[in-house]
C-alpha positions, 0 to 999 in steps of 0.5 A: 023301647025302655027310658025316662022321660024328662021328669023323671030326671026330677027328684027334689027329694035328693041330695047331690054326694060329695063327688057330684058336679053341681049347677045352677041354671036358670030356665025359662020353659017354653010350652011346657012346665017348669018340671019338664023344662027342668028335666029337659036340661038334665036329661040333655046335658047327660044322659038323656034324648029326646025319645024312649032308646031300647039301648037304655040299660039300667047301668046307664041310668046310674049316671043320669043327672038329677035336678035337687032343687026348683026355686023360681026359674032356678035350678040346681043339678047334680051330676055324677062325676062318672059322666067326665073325663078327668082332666078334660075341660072340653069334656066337661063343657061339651056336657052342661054347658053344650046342647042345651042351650040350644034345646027347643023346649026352651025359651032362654037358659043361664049357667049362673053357677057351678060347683065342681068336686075334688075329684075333678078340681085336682086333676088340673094344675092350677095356678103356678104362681097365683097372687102371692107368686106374682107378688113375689115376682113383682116385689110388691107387697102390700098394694095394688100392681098398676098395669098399662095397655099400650095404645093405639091397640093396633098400628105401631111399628115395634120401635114405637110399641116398646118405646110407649111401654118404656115410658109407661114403666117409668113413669110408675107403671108395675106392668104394661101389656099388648091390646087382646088383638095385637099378634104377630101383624105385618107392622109389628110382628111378635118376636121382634116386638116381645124382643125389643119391648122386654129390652125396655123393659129391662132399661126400665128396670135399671133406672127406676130400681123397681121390677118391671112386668111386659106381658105380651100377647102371645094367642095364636094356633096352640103350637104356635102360640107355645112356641111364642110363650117359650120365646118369651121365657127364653127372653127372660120375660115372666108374664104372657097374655093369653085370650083365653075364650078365643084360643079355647079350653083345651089349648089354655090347658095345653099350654098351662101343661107345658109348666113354663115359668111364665105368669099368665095373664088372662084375657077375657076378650069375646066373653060378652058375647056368651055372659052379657044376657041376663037371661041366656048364656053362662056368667062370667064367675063360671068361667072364672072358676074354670079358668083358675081350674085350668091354670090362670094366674091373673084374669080381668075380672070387671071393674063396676066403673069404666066403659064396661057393662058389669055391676059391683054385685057380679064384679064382686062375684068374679073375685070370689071365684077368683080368691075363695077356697078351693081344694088348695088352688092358688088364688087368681090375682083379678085385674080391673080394666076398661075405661079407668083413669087415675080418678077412678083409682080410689074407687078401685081400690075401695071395692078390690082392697090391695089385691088387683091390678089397677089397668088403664089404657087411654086413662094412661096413655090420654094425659094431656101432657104424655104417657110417662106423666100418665103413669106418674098420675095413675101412681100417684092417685094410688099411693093417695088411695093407699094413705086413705088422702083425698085426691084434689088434696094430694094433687096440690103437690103432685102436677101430673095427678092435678093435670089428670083430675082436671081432664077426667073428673 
């Protein structure tokens, strides 16, 4: 019987080529050394097992990963890219981000990062639109989009549903989107409702003479939910949302395949489950960078302020995966939501500069005096935002922007 144990997939003497895929993981050993741990993570997610194999030939041993780099609990490993399927995101995943997690020799095990090669970074599509598609669909140039959810997530009949989207868009909102679990229920089933809502939409486009967005929620079993996107397009829709952990990586791929001419808008729902521990699971500005890999054009990226859990520090990480150079890709247009409301808006603005969509479900749709004045105060606070004016000052002349400051403040 032939094999490599656990630590000699260590070689800090080596240096990852260019074709390789790294990581970096965080490990914490449990009963054994950091070295071993480490190994133990290489060996698992690529060639390796748990005992000696008379089926080890040398060839094979090409391909083992190796880990680079120990500081502290984390580690850096290199990956041959022989190891995966180009064009295969399953493929990939299955591989440093499957067994391992569940290995006994460790405690808690983190994917903090990853680094993937052209060679497997250009055999996906990509964004088709990214943020200077959206821009050009959307004829707005130089500030935020303001985007809506409409609310109550769940419940409302189709009629009602279009009629909150139509007074979000006339009010100020750029776009209004479905809530990550509205599908095709009973009380509001889905052709009808991505019917009736783009038909707002399009009213509200003629009289306020701006480009309006509805991206509905079109997550389902993969052949239905394109043939859903491609109601959508034949509506004469431009955005579709997906979310995209609960549909899967292959059928994210499989509809970005598809080539629709459809914005699409991503959905993290379900993410916290797997990035909310410090100490195991994957970080949010891995799956980032994937999902850009894959073909997003816009995804929420946190907000740092609001109800959810992100600091600035990771949130600011997410849109550099989103934006930062990556063999030609589109950059990912990142999108701010989750408890905000129009006083947050300076804020926003000051962490993502012009490139977000500011989105706010209850901070909308909560305004003492309606959804259409919530729209108008959100925009309100955002052209304040944007000509650098305190909010209480722009407020004096603007009612629905004073109403909403006296609410949330």
């Amino acid at each position: 019987m032939t094999g490599m144990k656990y630590e000699d997939y260590v070689d800090l003497k080596h240096r990852p080529g260019k074709d390789d895929l790294v990581c970096e993981f965080r490990v914490e050993p449990n009963g054994i050394g950091m070295k071993a741990a480490s190994g133990a993570v290489a060996a698992e997610s690529s060639i390796g097992t748990w005992t000696a194999l008379s089926t080890m030939y040398k060839y094979v041993e090409r391909l083992a990963a190796t880990v680079f780099e120990i500081n502290g609990n984390n580690v850096k490993i290199a990956y041959p890219v022989g190891l995966f399927e180009p064009g295969n995101m399953p493929n990939i995943l299955s591989s440093v981000a499957g067994n391992v997690f569940g290995l006994g020799e460790l405690r808690n095990l983190r994917l903090e990062d990853i680094w993937l090669p052209r060679k497997i970074v250009k055999s996906f599509k990509g964004p088709k639109y990214g943020i200077a598609g959206i821009r050009k669909i959307m004829k707005v140039r130089d500030r935020p989009l303001i985007g809506s959810i409409v609310k109550p997530k769940l419940g409302l009949k189709t009629k009602d549903h279009a009629k909150v989207a139509y007074e979000a868009w006339v009010g100020g909102c750029d776009a209004v989107k479905d809530d990550e679990n509205l599908s095709s229920q009973s009380f509001n089933r889905f052709q009808q409702r991505a019917t009736e809502t783009l038909r707002m939409c399009e009213k509200a486009e003629h009289e306020t003479g701006e480009r309006k967005a509805y991206m509905p929620n079109i997550t389902a079993e993969t052949s239905e939910m394109i043939r859903r996107a491609k109601l959508v397009e034949k509506l004469g829709g431009t955005h579709a949302m997906v979310d995209i952990f609960t549909v899967g990586w292959g059928a994210l791929q499989t509809l970005r395949n598809e080539n629709l001419d459809l914005v699409l808008h991503a959905h993290r729902a379900m993410h916290a489950a797997i990035t909310k521990n410090p100490r195991h699971g994957i970080s949010m500005k891995v799956f980032a960078k994937i999902l850009r890999i894959v073909g997003e054009d816009q995804s929420h990226s946190g907000t740092a302020v609001g109800k959810m859990f992100e600091t600035k520090e990771e949130v600011l990480e997410n849109v550099e995966a989103l934006k930062s150079k990556m063999y030609g890709l589109k950059q990912v247009m990142p999108v701010a939501s989750g408890g905000l409301h129009p006083a947050m808006i300076p804020q926003i603005v000051k962490l993502f500069g012009k490139d977000v969509v500011i989105q706010m479900g209850g901070g909308i749709h909560g305004h003492p005096t309606g959804t259409q004045a919530g729209a108008a105060a959100a925009r309100q606070a955002l052209d304040a935002a944007m000509k650098k004016i305190d909010l209480r000052d722009y407020a004096k002349h603007h009612r629905e922007l004073a109403t909403a400051l006296r609410k949330w403040h």
